[in-house]
Kinemage of the C-alpha trace (Angstrom):
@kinemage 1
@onewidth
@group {chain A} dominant
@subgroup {mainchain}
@vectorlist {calphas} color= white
{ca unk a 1} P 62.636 92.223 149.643
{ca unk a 2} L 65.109 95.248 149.097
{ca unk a 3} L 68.033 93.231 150.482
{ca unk a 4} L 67.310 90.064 147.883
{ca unk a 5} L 67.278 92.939 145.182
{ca unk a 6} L 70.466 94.233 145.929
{ca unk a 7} L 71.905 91.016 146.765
{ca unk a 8} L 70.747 89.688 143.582
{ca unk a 9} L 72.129 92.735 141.564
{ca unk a 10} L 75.622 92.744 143.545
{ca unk a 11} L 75.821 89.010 142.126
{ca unk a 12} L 75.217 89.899 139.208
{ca unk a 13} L 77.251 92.415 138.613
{ca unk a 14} L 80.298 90.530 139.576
{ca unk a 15} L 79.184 87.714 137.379
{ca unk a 16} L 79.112 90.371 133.917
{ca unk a 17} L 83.022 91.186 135.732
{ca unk a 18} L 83.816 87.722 136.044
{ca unk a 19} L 82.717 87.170 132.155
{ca unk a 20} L 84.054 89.832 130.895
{ca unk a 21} L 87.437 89.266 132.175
{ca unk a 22} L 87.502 85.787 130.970
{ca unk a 23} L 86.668 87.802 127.378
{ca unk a 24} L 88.928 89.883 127.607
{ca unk a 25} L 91.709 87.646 128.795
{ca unk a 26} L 91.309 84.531 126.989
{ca unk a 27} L 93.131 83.685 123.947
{ca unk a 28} L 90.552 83.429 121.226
{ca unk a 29} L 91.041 80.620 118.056
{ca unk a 30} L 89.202 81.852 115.039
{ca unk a 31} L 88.879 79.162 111.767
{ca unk a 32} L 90.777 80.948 109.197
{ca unk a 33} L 93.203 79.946 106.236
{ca unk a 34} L 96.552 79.558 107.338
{ca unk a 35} L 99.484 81.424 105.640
{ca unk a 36} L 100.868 79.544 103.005
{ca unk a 37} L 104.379 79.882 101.943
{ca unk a 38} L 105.198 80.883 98.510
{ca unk a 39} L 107.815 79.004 95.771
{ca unk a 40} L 110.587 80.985 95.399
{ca unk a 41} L 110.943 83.393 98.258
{ca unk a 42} L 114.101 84.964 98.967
{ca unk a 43} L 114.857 87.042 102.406
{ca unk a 44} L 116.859 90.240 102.706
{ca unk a 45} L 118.329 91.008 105.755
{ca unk a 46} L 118.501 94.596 106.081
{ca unk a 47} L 120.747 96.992 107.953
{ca unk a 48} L 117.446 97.919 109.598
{ca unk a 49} L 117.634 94.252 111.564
{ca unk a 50} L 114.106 92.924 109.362
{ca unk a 51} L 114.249 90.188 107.803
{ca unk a 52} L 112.097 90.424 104.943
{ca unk a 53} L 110.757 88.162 102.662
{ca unk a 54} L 110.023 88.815 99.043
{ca unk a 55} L 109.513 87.140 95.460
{ca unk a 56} L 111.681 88.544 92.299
{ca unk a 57} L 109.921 87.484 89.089
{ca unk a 58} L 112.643 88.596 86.409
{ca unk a 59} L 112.627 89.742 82.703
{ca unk a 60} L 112.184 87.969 79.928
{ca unk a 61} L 113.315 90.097 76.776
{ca unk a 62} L 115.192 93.135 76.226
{ca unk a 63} L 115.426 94.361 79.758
{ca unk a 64} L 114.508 97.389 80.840
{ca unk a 65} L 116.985 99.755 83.059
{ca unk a 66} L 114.786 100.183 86.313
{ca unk a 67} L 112.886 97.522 88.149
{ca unk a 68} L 109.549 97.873 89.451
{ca unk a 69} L 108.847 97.454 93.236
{ca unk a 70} L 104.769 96.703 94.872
{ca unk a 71} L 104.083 97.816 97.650
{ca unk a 72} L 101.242 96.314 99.483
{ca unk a 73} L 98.394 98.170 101.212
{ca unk a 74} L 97.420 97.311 104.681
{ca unk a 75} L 99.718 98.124 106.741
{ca unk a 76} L 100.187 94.637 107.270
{ca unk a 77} L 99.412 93.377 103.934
{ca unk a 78} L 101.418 90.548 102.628
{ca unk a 79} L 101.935 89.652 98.857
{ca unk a 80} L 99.586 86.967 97.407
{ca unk a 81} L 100.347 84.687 94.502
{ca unk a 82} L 97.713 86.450 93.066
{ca unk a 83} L 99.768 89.152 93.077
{ca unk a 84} L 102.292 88.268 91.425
{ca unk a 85} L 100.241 86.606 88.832
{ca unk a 86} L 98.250 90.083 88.196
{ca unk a 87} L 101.844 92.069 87.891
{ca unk a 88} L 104.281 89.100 86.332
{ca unk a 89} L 103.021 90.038 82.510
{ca unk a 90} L 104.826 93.097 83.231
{ca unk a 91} L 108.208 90.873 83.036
{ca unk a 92} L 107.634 90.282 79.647
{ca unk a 93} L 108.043 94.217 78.661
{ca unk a 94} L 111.663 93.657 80.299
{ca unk a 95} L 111.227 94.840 83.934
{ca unk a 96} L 112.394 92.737 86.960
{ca unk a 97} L 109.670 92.994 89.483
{ca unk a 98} L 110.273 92.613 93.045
{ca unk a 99} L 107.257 91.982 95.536
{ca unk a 100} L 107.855 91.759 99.515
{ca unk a 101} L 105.826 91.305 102.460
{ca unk a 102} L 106.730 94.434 104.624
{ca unk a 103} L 107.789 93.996 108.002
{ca unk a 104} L 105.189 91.847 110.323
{ca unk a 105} L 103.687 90.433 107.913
{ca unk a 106} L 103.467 87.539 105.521
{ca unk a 107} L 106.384 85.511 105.622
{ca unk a 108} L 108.912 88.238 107.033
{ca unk a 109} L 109.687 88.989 110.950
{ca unk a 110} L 107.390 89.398 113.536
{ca unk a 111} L 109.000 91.928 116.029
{ca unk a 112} L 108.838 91.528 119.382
{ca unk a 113} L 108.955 95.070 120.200
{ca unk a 114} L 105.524 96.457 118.651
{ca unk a 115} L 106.275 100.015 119.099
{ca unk a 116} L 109.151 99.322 116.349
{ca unk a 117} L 106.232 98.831 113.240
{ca unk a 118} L 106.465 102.542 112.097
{ca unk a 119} L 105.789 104.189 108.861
{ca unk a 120} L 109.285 105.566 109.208
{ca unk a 121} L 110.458 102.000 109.760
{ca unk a 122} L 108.570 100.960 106.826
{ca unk a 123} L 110.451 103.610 104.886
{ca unk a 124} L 113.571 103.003 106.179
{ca unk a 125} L 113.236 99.234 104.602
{ca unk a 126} L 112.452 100.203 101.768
{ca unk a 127} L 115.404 102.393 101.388
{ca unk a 128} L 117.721 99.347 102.653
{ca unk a 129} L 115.552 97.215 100.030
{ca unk a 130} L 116.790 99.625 97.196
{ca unk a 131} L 120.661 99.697 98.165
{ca unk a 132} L 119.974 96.083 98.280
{ca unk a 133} L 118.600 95.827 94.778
{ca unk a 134} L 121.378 98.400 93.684
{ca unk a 135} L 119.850 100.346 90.590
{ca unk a 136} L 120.086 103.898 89.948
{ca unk a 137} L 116.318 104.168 90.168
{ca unk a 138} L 113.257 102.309 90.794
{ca unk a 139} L 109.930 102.590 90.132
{ca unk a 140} L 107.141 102.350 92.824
{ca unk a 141} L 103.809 100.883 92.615
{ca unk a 142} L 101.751 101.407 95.916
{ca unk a 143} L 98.727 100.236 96.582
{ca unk a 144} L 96.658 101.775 99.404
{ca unk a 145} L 98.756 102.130 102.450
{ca unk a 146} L 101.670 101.053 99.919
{ca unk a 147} L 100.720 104.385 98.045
{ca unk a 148} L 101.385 106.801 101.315
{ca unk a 149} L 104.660 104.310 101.984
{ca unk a 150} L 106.006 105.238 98.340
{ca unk a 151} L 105.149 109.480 99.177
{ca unk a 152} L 107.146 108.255 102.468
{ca unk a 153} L 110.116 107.192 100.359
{ca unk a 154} L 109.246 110.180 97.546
{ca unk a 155} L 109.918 112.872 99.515
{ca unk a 156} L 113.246 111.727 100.789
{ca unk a 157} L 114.641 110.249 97.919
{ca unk a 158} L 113.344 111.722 94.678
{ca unk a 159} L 116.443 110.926 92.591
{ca unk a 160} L 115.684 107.149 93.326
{ca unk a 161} L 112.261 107.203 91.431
{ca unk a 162} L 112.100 106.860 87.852
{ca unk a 163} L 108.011 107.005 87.905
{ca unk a 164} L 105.383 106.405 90.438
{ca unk a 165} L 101.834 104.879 90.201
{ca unk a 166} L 99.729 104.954 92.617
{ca unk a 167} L 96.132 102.555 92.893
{ca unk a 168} L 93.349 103.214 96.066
{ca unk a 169} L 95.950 106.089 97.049
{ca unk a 170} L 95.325 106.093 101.128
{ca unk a 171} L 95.660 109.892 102.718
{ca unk a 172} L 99.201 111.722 102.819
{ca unk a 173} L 100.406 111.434 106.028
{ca unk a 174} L 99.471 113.462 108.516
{ca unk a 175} L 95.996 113.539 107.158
{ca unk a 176} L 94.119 116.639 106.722
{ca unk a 177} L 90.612 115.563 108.109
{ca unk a 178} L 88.792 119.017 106.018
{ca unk a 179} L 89.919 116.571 102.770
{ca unk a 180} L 86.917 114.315 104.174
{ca unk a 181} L 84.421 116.465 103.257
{ca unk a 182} L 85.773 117.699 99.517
{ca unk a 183} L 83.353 116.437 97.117
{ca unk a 184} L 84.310 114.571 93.481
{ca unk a 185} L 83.472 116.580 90.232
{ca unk a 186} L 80.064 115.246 88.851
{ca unk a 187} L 81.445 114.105 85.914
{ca unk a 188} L 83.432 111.853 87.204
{ca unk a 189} L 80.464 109.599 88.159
{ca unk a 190} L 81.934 107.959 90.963
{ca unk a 191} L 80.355 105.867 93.662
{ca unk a 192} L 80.212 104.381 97.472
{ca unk a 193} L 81.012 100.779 97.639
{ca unk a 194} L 77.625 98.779 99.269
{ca unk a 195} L 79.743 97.899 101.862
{ca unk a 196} L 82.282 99.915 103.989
{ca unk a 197} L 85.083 99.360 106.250
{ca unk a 198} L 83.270 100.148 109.402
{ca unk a 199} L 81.015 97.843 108.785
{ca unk a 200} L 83.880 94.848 108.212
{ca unk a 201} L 85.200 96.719 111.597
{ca unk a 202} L 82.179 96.664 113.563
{ca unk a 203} L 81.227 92.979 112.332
{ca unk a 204} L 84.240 91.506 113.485
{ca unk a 205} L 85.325 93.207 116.660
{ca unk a 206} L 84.542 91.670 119.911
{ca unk a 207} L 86.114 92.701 123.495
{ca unk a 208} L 89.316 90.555 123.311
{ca unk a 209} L 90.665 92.353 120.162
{ca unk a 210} L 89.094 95.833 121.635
{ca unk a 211} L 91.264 95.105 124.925
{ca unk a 212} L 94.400 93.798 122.666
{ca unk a 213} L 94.575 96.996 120.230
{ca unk a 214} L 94.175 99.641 123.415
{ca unk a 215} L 96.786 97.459 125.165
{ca unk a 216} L 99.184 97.778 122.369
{ca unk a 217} L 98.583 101.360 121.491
{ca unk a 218} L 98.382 102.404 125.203
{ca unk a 219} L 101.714 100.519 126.310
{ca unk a 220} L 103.270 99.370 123.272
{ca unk a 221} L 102.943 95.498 124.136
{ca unk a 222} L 101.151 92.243 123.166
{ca unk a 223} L 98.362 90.826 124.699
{ca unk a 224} L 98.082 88.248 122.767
{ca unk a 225} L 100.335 85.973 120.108
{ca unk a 226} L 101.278 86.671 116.453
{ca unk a 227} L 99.380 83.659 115.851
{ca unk a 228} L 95.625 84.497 117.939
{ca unk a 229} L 95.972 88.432 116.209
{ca unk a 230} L 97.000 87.178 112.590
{ca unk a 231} L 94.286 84.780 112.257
{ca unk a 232} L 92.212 87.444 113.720
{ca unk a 233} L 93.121 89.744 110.507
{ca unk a 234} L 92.672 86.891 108.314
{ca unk a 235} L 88.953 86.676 109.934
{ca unk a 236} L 88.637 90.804 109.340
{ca unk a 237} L 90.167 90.401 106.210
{ca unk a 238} L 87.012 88.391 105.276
{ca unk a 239} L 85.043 91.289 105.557
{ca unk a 240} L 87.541 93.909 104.553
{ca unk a 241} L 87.511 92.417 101.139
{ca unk a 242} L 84.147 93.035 100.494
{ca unk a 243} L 84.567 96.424 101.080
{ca unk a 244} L 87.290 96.894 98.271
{ca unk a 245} L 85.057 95.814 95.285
{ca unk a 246} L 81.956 97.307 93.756
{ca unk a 247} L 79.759 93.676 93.371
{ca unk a 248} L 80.217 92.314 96.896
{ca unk a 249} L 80.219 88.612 95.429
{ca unk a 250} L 83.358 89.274 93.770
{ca unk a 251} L 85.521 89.888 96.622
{ca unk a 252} L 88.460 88.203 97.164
{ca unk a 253} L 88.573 84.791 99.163
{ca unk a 254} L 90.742 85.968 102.173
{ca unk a 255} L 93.873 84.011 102.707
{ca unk a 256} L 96.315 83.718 105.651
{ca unk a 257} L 99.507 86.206 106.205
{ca unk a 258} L 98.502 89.565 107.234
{ca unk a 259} L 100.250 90.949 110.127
{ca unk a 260} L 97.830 92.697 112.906
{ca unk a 261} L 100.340 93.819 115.016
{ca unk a 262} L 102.295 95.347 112.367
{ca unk a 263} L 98.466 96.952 111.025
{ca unk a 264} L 96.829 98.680 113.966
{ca unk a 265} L 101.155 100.166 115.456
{ca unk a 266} L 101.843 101.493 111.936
{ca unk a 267} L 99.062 103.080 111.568
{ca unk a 268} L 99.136 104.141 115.486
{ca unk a 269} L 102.365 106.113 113.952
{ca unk a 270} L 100.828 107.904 111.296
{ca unk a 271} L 100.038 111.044 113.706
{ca unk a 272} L 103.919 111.293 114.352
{ca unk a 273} L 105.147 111.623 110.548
{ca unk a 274} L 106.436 114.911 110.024
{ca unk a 275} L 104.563 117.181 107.512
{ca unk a 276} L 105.996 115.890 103.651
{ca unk a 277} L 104.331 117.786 101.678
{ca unk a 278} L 106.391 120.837 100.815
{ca unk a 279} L 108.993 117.822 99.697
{ca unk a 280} L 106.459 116.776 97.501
{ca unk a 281} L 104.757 119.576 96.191
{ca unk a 282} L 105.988 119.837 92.175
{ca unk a 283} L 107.754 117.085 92.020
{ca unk a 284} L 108.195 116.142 88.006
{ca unk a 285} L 108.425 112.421 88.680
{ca unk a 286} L 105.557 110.753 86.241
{ca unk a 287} L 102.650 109.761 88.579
{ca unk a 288} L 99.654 107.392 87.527
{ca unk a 289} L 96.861 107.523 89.781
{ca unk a 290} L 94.087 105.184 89.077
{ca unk a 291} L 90.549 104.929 91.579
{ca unk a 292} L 88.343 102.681 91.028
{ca unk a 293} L 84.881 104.265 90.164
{ca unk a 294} L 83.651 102.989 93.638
{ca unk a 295} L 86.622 103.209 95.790
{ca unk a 296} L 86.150 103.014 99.910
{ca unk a 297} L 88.822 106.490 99.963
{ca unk a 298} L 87.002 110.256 99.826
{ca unk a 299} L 87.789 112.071 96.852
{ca unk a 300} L 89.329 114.543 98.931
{ca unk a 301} L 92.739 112.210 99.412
{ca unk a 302} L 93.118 111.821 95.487
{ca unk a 303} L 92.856 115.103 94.759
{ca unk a 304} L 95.546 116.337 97.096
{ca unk a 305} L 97.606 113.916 94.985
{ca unk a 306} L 96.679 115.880 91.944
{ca unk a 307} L 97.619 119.051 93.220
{ca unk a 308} L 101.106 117.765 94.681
{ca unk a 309} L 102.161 116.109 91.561
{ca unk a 310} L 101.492 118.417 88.417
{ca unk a 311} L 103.217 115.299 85.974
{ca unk a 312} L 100.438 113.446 86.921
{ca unk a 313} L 97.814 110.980 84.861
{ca unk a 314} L 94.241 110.300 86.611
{ca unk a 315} L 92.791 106.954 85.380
{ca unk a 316} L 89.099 106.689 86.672
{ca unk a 317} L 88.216 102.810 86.279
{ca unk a 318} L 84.621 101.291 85.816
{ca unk a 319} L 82.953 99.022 87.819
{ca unk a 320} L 85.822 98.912 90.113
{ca unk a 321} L 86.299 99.329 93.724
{ca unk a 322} L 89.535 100.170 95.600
{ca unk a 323} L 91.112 96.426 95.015
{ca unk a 324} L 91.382 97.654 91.389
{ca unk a 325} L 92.565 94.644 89.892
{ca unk a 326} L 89.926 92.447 91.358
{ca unk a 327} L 87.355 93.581 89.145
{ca unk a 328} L 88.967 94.870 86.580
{ca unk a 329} L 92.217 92.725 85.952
{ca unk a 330} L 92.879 93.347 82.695
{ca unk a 331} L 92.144 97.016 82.410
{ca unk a 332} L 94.544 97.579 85.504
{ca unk a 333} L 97.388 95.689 83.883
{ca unk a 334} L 96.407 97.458 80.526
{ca unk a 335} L 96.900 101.184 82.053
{ca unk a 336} L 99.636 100.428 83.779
{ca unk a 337} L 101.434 99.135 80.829
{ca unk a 338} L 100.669 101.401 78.622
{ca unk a 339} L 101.958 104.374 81.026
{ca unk a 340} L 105.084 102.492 81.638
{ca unk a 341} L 105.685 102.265 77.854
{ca unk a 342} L 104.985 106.592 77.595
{ca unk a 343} L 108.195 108.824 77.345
{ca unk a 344} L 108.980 111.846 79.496
């Protein structure tokens, strides 16, 4: 009897091994939308070697001396049309507007080397993007991830910026974790989404993506295609969405284009940045912040912004989460218009 037990067990033990190498090891299909490629993109090819795609919607009227630049969260966020819808009325005030998909994602280059998606890469495009562009200065609107990318470029280039704003505002890099547990003023009346990231994280995971991201942090290689990982995003991206807004049955529809690759390396990088806040700390630049009144990021991240930036404004918006302009379209556009139009 004790030899059919352990019999029986040894069998079945290599038969959870057998499964879950054939988890871990074959490629997965997920039924996503596919990227879709937008009218009117241009490429840059930047001294950097990434070729990046990006959409210019230009002035109309008396044009104004700086262009605006977005800067998409993520990492690994890609432009949408609805992007450029939300931000084109800003054309008609006389600023070009340039949005691009950063590197890995969207419609620009996948690299082949992963260990190359880097904040400091990131930055470094960016700064090829602005030579490319060729104005004096710029200004910078990050959202999310695209709000630590702009501190990235910030604190190397101050001259470059003409005014900042900043929407969802992700953690300076390298993060201070004691931020996490800074509590919001009362007043304020903000709010936890229903939903979270984790949970979009641990709804979506399974052992094949677990076993692709340690592969790629670990060794700095692919496991699986561009194609298997990106659709994979799309399929978090699903979930993610709901965790941006405050009503869950507003989120965003997720569409095809985000780069996973270029998401879980970048952020892989993060603890490598050196220290940029005493290159920050009193800068003058103009800065906008605006959090939705139920955005996913702890107070504690905002307010460092506050204290870095003493020309700052602090827009609190209702019944918004950290996708600001999903809910709250025309207030978002409204703010950041009417800051744009304010003299310094």
């Amino acid at each position: 009897m004790g030899k059919n037990i352990l019999q029986f067990l040894k069998y079945a033990l290599l038969l959870c091994l057998v499964f879950s190498m054939l988890a871990v090891f074959i490629p997965r299909s997920y039924d996503v939308p596919q990227m879709q490629k937008r009218k009117g993109t241009q490429y840059w090819d930047l001294q950097t070697g990434s070729k990046i795609a990006y959409t210019l919607v230009s002035d109309k009227g008396i044009k104004k001396p700086f262009p605006i630049i977005f800067l998409q969260g993520g990492p690994g966020g890609f432009i949408s049309e609805r992007n450029i819808k939300m931000l084109s009325p800003l054309s008609e005030d006389g600023f070009d507007i340039y949005l691009y998909d950063q590197i890995g994602s969207g419609q620009s280059e996948r690299l082949s080397n992963i260990n190359e998606y880097t904040a400091d890469r990131h930055k470094k495009d960016l700064e090829e993007i602005i030579k490319k562009i060729g104005s004096e200065k710029v200004i910078l609107i990050g959202q999310s991830w695209g709000a630590i990318l702009a501190t990235l470029y910030l604190a190397d280039n101050p001259d470059k910026v003409d005014k900042v704003i900043l929407t969802g505002a992700g953690p300076i890099q390298p993060m201070h974790e004691e931020l996490l547990k800074r509590n919001a003023p009362d007043g304020l009346n903000l709010r936890l989404p229903p939903y979270s990231n984790i949970d979009a994280n641990e709804q979506s995971r399974n052992i094949r993506v677990n076993a692709i991201t340690f592969w790629a942090k670990t060794f700095g290689k692919k496991l699986a295609s561009d194609k298997e990982v990106d659709d994979y995003q799309t399929y978090l991206n699903i979930k993610l969405n709901k965790a941006a807004v405050c009503d869950t049955s507003k989120a965003l529809k997720a569409e095809g284009g985000g780069g996973f690759y270029a998401q879980v390396m970048t952020a892989h990088s993060f603890n490598k940045i050196q220290d940029i806040r005493p290159k920050l700390k009193g800068l003058l630049i103009p800065c906008l912040l605006m959090i939705g009144q139920c955005d996913n990021k702890p107070w504690g991240f905002l307010n460092e912004y506050l204290e870095l930036f003493p020309n700052h404004q602090l827009k609190i918006i209702p019944e918004a989460g950290h996708s600001i302009s999903v809910e709250q379209p025309k207030l978002y556009l409204k703010t950041i218009r009417e800051f744009l139009k304010e003299k310094y």
